[in-house]
C-alpha atoms as one frame of an Amber mdcrd trajectory, in Angstrom:
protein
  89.981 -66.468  17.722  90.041 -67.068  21.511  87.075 -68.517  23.289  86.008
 -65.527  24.553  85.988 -63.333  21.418  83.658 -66.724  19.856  81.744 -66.549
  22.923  80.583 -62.968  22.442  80.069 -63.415  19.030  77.815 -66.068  19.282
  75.833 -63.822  21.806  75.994 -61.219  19.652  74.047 -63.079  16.488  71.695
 -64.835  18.698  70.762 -61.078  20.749  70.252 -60.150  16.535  67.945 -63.578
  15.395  66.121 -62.898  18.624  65.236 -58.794  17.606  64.191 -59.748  14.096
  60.376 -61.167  14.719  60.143 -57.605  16.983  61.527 -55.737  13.624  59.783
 -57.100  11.502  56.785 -56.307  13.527  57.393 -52.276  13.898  58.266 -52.340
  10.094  54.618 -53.453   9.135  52.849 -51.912  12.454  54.830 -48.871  12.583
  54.286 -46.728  16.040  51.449 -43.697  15.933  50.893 -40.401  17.369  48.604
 -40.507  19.716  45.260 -39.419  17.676  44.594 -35.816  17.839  41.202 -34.649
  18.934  38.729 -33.757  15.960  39.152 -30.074  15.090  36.846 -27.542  17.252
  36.275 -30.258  19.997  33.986 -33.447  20.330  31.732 -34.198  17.545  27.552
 -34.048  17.893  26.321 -36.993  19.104  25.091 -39.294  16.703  21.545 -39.467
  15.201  20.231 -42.269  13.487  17.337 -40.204  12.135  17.172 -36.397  10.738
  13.246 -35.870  10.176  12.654 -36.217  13.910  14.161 -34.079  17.233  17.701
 -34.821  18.134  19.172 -35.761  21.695  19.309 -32.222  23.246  16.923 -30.288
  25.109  16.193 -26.870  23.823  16.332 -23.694  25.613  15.136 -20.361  23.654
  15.889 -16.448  24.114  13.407 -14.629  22.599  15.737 -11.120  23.050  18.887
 -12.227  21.997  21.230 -11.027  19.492  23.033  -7.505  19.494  19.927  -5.514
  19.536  17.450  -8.216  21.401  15.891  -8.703  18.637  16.413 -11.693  17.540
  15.744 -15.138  19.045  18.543 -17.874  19.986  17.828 -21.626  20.308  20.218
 -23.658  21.673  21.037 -27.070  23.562  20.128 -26.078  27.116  23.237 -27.770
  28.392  25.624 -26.169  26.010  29.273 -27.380  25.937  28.611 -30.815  27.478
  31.100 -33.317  27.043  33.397 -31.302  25.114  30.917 -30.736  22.135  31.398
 -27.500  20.651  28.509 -26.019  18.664  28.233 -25.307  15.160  25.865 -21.858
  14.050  23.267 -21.451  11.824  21.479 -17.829  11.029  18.039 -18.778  10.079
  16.060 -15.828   7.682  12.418 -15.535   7.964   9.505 -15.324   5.061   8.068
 -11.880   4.075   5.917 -10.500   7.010   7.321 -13.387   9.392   9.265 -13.615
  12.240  11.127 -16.360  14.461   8.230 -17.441  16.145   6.596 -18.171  13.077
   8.924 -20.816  12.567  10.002 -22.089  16.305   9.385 -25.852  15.088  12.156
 -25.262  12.628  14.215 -23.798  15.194  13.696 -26.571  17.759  14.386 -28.940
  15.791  17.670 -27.786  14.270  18.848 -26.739  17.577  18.027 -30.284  19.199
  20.554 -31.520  17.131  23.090 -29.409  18.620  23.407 -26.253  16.732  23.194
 -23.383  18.057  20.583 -21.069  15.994  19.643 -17.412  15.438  16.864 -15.978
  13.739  15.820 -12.767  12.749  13.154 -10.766  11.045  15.181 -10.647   7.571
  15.793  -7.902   5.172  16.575  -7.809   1.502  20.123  -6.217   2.453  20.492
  -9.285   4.905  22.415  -7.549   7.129  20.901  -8.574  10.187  22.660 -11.569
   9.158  26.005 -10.445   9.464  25.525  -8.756  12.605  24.013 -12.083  14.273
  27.368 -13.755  13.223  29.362 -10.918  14.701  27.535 -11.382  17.779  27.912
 -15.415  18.509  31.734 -15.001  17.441  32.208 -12.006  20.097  30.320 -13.930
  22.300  32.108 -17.019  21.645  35.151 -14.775  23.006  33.649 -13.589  26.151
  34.281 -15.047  29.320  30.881 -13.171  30.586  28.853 -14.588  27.938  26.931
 -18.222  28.272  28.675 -19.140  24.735  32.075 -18.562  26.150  34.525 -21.126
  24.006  31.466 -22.864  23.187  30.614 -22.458  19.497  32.434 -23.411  16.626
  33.055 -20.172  15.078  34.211 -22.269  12.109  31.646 -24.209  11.224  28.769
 -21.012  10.171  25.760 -21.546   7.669  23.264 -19.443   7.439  20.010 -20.179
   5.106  16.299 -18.768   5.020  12.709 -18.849   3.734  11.413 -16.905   0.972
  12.734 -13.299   1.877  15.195 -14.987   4.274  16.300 -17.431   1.207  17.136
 -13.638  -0.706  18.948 -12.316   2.844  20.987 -15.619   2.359  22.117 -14.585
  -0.892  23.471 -11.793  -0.088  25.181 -12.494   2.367  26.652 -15.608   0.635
  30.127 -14.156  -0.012  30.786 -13.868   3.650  34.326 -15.650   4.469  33.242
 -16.848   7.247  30.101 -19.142   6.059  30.596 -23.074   5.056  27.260 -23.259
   3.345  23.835 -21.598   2.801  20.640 -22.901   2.453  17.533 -21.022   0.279
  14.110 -22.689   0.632  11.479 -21.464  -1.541  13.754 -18.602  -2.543  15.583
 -17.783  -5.488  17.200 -14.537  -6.354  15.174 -12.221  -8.332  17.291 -10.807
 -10.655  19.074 -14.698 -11.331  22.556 -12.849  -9.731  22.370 -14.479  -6.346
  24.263 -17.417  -7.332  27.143 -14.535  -8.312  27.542 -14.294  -4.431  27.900
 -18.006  -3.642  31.670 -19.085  -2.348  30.774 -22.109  -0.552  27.977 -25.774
  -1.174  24.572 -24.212  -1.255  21.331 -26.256  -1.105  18.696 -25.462  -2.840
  14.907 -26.269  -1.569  11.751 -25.642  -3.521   8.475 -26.584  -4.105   6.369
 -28.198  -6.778   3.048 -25.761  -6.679   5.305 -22.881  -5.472   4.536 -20.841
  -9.382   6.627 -18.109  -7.950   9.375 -18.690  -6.448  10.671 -22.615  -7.811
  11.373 -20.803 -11.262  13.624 -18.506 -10.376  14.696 -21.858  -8.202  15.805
 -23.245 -11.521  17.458 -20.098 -12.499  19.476 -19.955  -9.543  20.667 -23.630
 -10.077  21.407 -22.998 -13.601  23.969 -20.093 -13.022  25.803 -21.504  -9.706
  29.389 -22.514 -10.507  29.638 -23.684  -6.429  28.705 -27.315  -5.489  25.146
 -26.876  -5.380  22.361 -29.341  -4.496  18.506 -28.632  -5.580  15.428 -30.694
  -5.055  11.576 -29.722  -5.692   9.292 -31.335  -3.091   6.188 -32.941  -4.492
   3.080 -30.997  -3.848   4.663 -28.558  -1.904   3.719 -24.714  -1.934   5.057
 -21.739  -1.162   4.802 -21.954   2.810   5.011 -25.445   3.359   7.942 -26.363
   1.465   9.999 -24.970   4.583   8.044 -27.683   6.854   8.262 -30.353   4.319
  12.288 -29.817   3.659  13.021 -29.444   7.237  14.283 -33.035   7.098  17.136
 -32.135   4.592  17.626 -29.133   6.155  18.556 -30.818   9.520  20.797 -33.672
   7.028  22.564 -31.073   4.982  23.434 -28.971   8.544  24.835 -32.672   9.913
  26.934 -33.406   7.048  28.081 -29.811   6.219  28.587 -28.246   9.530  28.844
 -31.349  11.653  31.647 -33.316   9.443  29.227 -36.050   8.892  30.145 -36.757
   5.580  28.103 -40.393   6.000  25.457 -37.889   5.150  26.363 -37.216   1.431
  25.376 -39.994  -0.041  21.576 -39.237   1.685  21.517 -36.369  -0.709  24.422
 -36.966  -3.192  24.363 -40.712  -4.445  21.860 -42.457  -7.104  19.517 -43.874
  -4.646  19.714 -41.042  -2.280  17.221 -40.395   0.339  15.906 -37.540  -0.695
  16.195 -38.394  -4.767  13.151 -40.987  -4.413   9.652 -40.443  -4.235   8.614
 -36.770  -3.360  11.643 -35.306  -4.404  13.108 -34.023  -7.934  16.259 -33.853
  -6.998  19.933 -32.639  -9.068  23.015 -31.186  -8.444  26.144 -30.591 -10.380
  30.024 -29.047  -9.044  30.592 -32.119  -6.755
């Protein structure tokens, strides 16, 4: 072998010794995509607390929906820093209407949903109609919700009659969970309508309503979460469960799943004192 032919070989192993550290190191730290943005845009802004307002303000339209009837709260700056919004449909009690329950909807909204609320019907189908509405608005360059909402991320959920409007409208494609508070199904065939993680909120001294409850929980064949508040009644179980309202919304529409284990775990949050709390399909 002449010297030259040794010469370039003996370049040619040390070039090799020299790349193996810089191998070895993209073998166990391979390269990576750059990380995709989270589906539907930038994610709320954390809370560190649910049973107290979140970090938007709140603006509402009290003639709103597709025939101004219905009210619309909503982050007054909607959209900002690439947060898209997740919906809610809230149904009112019996003889009720949104204003009745504008705490609720201030709250939830302050959070950074966007909410709409209706005088409810058995049929529900003011429901519906509200979710055609955000997701054509959603659509519209016109609108103030233009490319705004997360037309994926839908739950809808009510009091008393708006807990029965919630049932049936619970088959609806297009809904990631429902919430009934101090509302189960008359006939026990609401849960037949459930596709999707319902919750279930009731109250202790509500003698009407928590057993068919307890019905309802008994024939749902969904993930299903159901808690009866101590001392609660009728009206003010929707007050007192406005807390796991605001954590179930967080971790179901939000993709917070740190929430589960506030409401699905053996020392959960909202298992302890004050609450009787199951759930079953998980």
């Amino acid at each position: 072998m002449s010297f030259i032919q040794m010469t370039r070989k003996a370049l040619l192993f040390g070039l090799f010794l020299g790349l193996m550290p810089l191998q070895a190191a993209m073998a166990l730290n391979p390269p990576t995509d750059p990380e995709e943005p989270p589906p539907g845009g930038n994610p709320l802004p954390p809370v560190s607390r649910v049973d107290a307002d979140g970090p938007y303000a709140v603006t509402i339209d009290t003639r709103a929906g597709p025939s101004r009837a219905g009210w619309v709260a909503r982050p007054t700056n909607l959209g900002a820093n690439g947060v898209v919004h997740p919906i809610f449909i809230w149904g009112p009690g019996a003889a009720s209407r949104p204003s009745d329950y504008e705490d609720h909807l201030r709250r939830i909204a302050s959070h950074g949903f966007v909410v709409y609320s209706e005088v409810s019907s058995n049929s529900g189908d003011e429901m519906g109609e509200a979710i055609d509405w955000l997701i054509a608005q959603n659509g519209s360059s016109r609108s103030d919700y233009y490319q705004k909402l997360d037309t994926s991320k839908i739950g809808a959920g009510g009091h008393s009659r708006g807990s029965v409007a919630t049932f049936a409208n619970a088959s609806d494609a297009r809904l990631t969970t429902t919430i009934h508070v101090a509302g189960g199904s008359f006939d026990g065939r609401g849960p037949d309508n459930l596709r999707r993680p319902a919750a279930f909120i009731c109250g202790e001294d509500d003698r009407t309503a928590t057993p068919n409850c307890e019905r309802d929980y008994r024939n749902t064949r969904t993930p299903v979460w159901f808690t009866v508040i101590d001392d609660a009644s009728h009206t003010s179980t929707a007050r007192d469960g406005l807390a796991v309202i605001v954590g179930w919304l967080r971790w179901q529409l939000a993709g917070e799943t740190e929430r589960r284990t506030m409401l699905i775990d053996p020392s959960c949050d909202f298992c302890g004192t004050g609450y009787e709390t199951q759930y079953k399909n998980w």
